[in-house]
C-alpha positions as CSV (number, residue, x, y, z in Angstrom):
1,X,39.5,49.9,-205.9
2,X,38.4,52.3,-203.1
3,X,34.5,53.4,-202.9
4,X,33.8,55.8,-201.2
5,X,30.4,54.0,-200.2
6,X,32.6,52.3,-197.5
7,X,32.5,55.0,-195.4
8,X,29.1,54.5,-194.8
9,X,29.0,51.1,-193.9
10,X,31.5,52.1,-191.1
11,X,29.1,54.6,-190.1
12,X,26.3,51.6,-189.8
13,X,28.8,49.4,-187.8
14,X,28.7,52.4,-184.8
15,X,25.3,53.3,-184.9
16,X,23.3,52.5,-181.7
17,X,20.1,50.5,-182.6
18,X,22.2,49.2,-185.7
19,X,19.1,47.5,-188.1
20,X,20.3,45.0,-190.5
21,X,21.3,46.9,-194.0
22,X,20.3,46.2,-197.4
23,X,22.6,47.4,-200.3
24,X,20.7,48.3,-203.3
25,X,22.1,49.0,-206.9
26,X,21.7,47.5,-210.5
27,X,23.8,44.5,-211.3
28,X,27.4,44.7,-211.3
29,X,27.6,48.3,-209.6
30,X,29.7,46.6,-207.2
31,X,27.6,45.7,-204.1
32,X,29.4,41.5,-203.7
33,X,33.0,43.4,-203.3
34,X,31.9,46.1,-201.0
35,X,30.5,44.2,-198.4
36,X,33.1,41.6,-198.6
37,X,36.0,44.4,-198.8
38,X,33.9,45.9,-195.5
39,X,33.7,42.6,-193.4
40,X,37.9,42.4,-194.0
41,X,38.2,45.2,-193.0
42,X,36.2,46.6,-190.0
43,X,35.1,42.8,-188.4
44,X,37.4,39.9,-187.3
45,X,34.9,37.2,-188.7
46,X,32.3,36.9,-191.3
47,X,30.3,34.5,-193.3
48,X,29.1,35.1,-196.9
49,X,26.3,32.9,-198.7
50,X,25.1,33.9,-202.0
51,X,21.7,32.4,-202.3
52,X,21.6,32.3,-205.8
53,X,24.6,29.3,-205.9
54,X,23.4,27.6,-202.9
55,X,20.1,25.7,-202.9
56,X,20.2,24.7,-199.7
57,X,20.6,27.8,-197.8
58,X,17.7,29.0,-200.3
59,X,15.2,26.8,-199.0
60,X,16.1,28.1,-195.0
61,X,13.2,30.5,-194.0
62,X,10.9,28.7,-195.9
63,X,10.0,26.5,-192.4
64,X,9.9,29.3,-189.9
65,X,12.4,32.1,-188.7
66,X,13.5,30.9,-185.6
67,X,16.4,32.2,-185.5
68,X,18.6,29.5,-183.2
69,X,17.8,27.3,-186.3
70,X,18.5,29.8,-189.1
71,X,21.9,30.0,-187.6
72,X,22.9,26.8,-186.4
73,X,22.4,26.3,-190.2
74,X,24.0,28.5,-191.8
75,X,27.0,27.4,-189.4
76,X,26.4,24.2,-191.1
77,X,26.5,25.2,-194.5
78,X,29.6,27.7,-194.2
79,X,31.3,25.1,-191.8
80,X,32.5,28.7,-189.6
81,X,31.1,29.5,-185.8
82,X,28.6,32.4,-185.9
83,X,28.6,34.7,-182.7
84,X,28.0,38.7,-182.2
85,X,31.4,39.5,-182.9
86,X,30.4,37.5,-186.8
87,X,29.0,39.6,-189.9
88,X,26.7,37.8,-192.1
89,X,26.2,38.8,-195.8
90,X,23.5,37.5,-197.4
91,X,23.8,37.9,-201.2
92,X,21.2,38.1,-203.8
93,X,19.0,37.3,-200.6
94,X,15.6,37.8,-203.1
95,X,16.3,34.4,-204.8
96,X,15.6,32.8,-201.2
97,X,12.0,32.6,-200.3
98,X,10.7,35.1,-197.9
99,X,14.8,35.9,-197.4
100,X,13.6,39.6,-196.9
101,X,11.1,39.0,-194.7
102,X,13.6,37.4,-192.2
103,X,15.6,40.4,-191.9
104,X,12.5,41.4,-189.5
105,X,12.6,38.7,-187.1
106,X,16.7,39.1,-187.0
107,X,16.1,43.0,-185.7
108,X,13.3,41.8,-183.4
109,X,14.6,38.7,-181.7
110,X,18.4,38.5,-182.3
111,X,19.6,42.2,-183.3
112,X,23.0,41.2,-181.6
113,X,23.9,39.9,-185.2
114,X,25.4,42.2,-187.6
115,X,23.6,41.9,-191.0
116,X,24.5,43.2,-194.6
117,X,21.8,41.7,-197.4
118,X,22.7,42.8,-201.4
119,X,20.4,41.9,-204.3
120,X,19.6,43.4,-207.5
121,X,17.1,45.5,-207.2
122,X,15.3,43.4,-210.6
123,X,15.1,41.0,-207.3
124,X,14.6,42.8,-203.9
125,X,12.4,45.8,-205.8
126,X,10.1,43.2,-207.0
127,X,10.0,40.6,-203.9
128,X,6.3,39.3,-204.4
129,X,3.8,37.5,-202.3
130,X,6.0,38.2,-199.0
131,X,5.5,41.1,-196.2
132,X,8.3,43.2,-196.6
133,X,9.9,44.4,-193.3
134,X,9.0,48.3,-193.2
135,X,10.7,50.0,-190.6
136,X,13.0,46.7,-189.3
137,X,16.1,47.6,-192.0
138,X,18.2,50.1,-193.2
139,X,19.3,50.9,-196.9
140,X,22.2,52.1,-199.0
141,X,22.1,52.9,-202.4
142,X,25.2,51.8,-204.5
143,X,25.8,53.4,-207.9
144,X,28.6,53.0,-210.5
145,X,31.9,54.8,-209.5
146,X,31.3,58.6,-209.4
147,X,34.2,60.8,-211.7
148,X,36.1,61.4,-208.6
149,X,36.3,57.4,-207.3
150,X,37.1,57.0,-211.6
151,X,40.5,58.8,-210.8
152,X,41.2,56.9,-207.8
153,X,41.2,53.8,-209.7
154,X,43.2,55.0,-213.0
155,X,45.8,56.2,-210.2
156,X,45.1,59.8,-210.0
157,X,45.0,60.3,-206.5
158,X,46.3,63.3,-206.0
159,X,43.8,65.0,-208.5
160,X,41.3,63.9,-206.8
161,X,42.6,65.3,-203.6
162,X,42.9,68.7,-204.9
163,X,39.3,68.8,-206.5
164,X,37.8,67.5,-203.0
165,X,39.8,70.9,-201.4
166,X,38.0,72.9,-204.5
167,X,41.5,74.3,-205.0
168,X,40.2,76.1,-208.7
169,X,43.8,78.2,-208.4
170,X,45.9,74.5,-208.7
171,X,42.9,73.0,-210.7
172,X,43.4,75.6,-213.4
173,X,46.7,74.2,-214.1
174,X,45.8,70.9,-214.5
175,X,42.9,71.6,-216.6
176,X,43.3,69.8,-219.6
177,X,44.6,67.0,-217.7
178,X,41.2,66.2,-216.2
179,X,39.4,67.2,-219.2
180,X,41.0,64.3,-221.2
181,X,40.5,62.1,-218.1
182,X,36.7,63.2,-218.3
183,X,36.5,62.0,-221.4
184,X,37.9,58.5,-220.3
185,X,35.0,58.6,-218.2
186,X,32.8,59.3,-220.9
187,X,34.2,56.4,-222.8
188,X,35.3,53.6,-219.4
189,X,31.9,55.0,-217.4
190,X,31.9,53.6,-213.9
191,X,30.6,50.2,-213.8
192,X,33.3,48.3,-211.7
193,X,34.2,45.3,-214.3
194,X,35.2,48.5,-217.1
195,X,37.1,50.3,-214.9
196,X,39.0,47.3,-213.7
197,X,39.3,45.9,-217.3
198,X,41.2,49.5,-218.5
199,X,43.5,49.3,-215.5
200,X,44.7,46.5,-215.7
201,X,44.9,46.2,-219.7
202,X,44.4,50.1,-220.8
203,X,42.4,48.0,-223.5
204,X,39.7,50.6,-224.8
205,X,38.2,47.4,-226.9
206,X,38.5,45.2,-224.1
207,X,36.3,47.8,-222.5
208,X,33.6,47.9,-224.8
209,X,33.4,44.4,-224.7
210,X,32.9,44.3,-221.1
211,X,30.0,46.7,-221.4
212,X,28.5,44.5,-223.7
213,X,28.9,41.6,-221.7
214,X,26.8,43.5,-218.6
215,X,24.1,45.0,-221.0
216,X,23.7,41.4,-222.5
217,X,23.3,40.0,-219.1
218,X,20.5,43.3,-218.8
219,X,18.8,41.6,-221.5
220,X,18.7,38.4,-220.0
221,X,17.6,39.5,-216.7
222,X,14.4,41.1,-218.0
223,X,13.1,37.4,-219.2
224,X,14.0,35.9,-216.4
225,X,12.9,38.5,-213.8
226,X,9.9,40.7,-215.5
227,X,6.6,39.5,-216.2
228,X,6.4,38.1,-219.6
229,X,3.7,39.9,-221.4
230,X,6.4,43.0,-220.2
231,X,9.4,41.4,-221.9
232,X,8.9,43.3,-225.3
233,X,8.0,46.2,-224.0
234,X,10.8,46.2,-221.6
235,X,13.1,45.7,-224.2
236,X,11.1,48.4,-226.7
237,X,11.7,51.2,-224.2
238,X,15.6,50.4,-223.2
239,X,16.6,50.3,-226.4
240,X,14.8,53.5,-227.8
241,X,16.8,55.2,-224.6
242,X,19.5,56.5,-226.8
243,X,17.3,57.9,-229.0
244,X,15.1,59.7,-226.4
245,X,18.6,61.7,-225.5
246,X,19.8,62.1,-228.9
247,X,17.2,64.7,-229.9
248,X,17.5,68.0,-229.0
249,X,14.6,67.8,-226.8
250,X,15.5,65.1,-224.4
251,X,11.8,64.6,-223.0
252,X,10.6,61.4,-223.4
253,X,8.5,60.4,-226.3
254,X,6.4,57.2,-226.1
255,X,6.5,57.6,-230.3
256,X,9.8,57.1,-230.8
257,X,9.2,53.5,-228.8
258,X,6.8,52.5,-231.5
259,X,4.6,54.5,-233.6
260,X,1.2,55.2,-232.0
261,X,2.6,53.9,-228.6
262,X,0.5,55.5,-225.8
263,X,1.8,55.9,-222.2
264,X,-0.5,53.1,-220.5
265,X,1.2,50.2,-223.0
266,X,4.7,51.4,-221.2
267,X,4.1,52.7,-218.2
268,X,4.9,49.6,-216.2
269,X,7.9,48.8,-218.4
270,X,9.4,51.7,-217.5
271,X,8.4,51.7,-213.8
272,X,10.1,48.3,-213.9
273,X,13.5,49.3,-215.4
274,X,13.1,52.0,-212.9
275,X,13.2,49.7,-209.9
276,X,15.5,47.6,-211.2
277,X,17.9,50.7,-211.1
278,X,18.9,50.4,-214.9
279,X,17.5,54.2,-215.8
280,X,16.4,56.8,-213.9
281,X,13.7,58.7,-214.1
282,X,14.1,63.0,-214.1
283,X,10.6,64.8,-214.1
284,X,9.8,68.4,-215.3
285,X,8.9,70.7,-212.5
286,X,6.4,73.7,-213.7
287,X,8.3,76.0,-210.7
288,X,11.2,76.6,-209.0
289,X,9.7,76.9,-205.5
290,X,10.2,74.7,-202.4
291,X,9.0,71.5,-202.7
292,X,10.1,70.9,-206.4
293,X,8.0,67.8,-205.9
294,X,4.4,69.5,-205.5
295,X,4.9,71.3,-208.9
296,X,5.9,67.8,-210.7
297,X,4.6,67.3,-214.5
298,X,4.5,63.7,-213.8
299,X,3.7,63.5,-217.6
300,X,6.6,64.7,-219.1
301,X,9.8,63.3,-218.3
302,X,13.4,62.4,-219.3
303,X,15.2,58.7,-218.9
304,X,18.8,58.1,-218.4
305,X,21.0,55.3,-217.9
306,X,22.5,54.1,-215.1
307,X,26.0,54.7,-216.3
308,X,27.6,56.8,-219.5
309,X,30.0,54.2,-220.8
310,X,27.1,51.8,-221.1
311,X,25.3,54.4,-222.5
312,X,28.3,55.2,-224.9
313,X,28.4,51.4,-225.9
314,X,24.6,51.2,-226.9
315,X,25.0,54.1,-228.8
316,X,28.2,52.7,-231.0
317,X,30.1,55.5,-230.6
318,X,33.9,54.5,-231.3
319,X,36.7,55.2,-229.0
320,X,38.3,57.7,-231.9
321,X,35.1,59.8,-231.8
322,X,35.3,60.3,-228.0
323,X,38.9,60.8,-227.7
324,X,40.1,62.9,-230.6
325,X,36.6,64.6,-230.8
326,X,35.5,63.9,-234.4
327,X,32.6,65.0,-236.2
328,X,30.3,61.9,-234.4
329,X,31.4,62.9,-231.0
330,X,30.3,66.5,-231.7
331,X,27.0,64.5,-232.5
332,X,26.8,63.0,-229.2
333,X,28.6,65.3,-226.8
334,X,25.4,66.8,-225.4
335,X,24.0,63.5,-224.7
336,X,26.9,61.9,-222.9
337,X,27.5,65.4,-221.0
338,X,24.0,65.3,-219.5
339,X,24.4,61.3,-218.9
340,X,27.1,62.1,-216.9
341,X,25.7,65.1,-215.1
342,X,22.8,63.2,-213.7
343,X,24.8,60.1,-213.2
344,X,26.5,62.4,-210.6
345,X,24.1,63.8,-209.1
346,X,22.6,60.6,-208.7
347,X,25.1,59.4,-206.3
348,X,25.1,62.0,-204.0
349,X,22.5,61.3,-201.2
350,X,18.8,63.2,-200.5
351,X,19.3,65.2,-203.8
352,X,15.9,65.7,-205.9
353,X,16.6,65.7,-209.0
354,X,14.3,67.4,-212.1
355,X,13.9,69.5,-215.1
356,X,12.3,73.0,-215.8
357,X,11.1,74.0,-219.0
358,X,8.8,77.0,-219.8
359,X,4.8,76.3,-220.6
360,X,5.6,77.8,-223.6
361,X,8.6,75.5,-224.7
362,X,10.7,78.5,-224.6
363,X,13.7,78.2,-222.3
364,X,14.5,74.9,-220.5
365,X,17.2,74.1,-217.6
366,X,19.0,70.6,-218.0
367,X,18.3,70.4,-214.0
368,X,16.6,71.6,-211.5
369,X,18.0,70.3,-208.2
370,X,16.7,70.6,-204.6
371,X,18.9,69.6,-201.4
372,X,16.7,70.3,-198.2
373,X,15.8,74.0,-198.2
374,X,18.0,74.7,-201.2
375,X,17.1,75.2,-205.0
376,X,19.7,74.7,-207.8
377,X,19.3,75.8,-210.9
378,X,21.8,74.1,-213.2
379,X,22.3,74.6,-216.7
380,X,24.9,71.9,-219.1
381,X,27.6,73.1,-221.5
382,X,29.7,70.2,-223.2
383,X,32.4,72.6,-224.5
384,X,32.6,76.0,-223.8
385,X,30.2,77.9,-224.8
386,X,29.4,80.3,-222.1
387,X,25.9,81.5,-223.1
388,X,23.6,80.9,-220.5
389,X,20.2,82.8,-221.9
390,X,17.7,80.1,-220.1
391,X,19.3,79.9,-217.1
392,X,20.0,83.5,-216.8
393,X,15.9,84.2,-217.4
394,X,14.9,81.7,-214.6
395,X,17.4,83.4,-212.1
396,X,15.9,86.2,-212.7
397,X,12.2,85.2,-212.7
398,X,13.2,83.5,-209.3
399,X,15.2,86.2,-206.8
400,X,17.4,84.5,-204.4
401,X,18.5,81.5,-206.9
402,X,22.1,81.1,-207.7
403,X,22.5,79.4,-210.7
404,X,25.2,76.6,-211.7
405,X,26.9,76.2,-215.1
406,X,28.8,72.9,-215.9
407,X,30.6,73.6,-219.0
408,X,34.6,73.0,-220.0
409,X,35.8,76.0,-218.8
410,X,37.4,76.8,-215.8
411,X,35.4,78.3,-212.6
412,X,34.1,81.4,-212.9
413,X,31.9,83.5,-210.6
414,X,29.4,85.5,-211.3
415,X,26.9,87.7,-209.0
416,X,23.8,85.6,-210.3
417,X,25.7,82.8,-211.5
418,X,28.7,80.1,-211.0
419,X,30.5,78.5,-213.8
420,X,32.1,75.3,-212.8
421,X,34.4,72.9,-214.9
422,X,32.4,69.4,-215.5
423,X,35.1,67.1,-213.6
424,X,33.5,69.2,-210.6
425,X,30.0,68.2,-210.4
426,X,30.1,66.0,-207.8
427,X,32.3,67.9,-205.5
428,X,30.4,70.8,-206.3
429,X,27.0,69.6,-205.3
430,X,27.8,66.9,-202.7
């Protein structure tokens, strides 16, 4: 399975005054098997220790963090030599006491060692009662597989070759080839375990029960993790996620949670699934002028998944309904469209990512996006309906915006406007 994430850690190996890296991402997004598939690759030697399995190597910085001692023992307990020319992974690093706080004393005393640390963020977000070394690491974010990486892995290659060149001449002729592909996506999503499972079975049940398997473990997590008196409401707000999208009006509503629920009884629940990278967070922005950020509602809002196929499995949608586009998937469409949208997005590095919507609730853009001195305004289509009405009145209101249309049809361009088909979001915007 290639990720493209890789490239980056090669770009960490080079850099001069290298800090020791931390992956973050939500459980299962893949983070063990690219740091492992990385040390094979780009370093002779390497040691892994997952602190979760291993209760000695938990207990190591609890002592001190000298640093001679720290890794004469972890010599020990991998039985391999440890020199500059060694990685060292530390996995799940937050289930060892003050683990991330050692990070610090490895840049400051002994940067000559090459570090990667992963943990779920439910762990490393949440890392209490410990100083947390500002400034002495670096971090990567790690998402499901994007569309593009998707067709990598179901051995479309070459597809995915042409959309990085943008080639919309060749792409037009394979259209409908990567429309029913998208729609795999809609169905597989990206979390590494699903795609693997359809590869190697093309099983669409198999699949499903796979993303059950992860959202179970979800579940599970938030007990063990969260702070109880969260736990309900933890479990209140994932659940009620579907039907936050499903209405036509995707802005969140704490009613739907519960009725009478007020923002205060969930504020922290969702701040928590938040950190913990399981949903993400899109805010309306009153303007579209630089920074997005100053002209934040922080009030009203819209929460996604992390991924659309485990979004497609909470909602019970059926792989018939997705596939052959029955009356359930035309139900639905909207909602896994702008799942996958934002999931894309999402993994494309220093992208703001928001929402516009008039004062007077007439007229709304599925995105607003900002990437460093650019504004995009971005407008979703699940089929092909071309009629644009909102987005074409805030290009207007806002001379020198461009806007973007994902929809199913093929690129078009326009003198205030840019249609693009939805397998190109990521290439588009990247």
């Amino acid at each position: 399975m290639k990720r493209t994430a890789i490239a980056k850690l090669y770009d960490w190996k080079e850099k001069s005054g290298r800090k020791p890296l931390i992956i973050r991402g939500a459980r299962q997004v893949g983070k063990t098997w690219l740091m492992k598939a990385f040390a094979e690759e780009a370093f002779s030697r390497y040691v892994y220790i997952n602190f979760e399995d291993d209760e000695v190597a938990k207990h190591l910085f609890e002592k001190d963090f000298d640093i001679e001692r720290i890794i004469l023992s972890l010599q020990i307990i991998t039985g391999q030599v440890i020199d500059e020319q060694t990685l060292i992974l530390f996995d799940e690093l937050q289930e060892a006491p003050r683990g991330v706080t050692s990070l610090k004393y490895f840049y400051e005393k002994a940067p000559q060692y090459p570090i990667i640390a992963a943990g779920s963020l439910l762990g490393i977000s949440l890392h209490k009662n410990n100083s947390f070394p500002v400034g002495k690491v670096e971090f990567m974010d790690l998402y499901p597989l994007s569309f593009p990486e998707f067709l990598d892995a179901v051995g479309e290659s070459q597809l995915h070759q042409v959309l990085q060149k943008k080639d919309w001449g060749i792409l037009s002729l394979f259209h409908d080839k990567l429309k029913n592909r998208l729609r795999q996506y809609y169905y597989i999503g990206g979390m590494p375990e699903a795609v693997k499972s359809f590869v190697e079975h093309k099983d669409y049940a198999a699949v499903t029960e796979v993303h059950q398997a992860i959202l179970d473990s979800y579940d599970q997590d938030f007990s063990k993790h969260a702070p109880l008196a969260e736990v309900p409401r933890l479990r209140m707000v994932w659940r009620s996620i579907v039907a936050q999208l499903s209405k036509e009006n995707r802005k969140f509503i704490y009613g739907l949670i519960k009725e009478g629920a007020r923002a205060k009884e969930f504020e922290l629940a969702i701040e928590w699934l938040s950190d913990a990278g399981l949903v993400y967070k899109v805010t309306r922005t009153k303007k579209g002028l630089l920074p997005l950020s100053t002209y934040e509602d922080i009030g009203a809002f819209k929460l996604f998944m992390l991924d659309v196929g485990l979004m497609r499995t909470m909602a019970k949608i059926p792989m018939q309904a997705l596939l052959e586009g029955d009356a359930l998937f035309c139900d639905f469409k909207g909602v896994l469209t702008e799942q996958y949208v934002m999931q894309q997005l999402r993994g494309i590095p220093n992208v703001g990512i928001h929402y516009w919507s008039a004062e007077n609730s007439r007229g709304e853009l599925d995105f607003l996006v900002q990437q460093e001195n650019l504004i995009h305004p971005i407008e979703v289509k699940a089929e092909e309906n071309l009629q644009s009405k909102s987005l074409s009145t805030f290009v207007k209101n806002n001379p020198g915006l461009h806007g973007i249309r994902f929809s199913m049809s093929l690129y078009r361009e326009q003198d205030w406007m840019t249609n693009y088909p939805l397998y190109a979001v990521q290439v588009v915007m990247q």
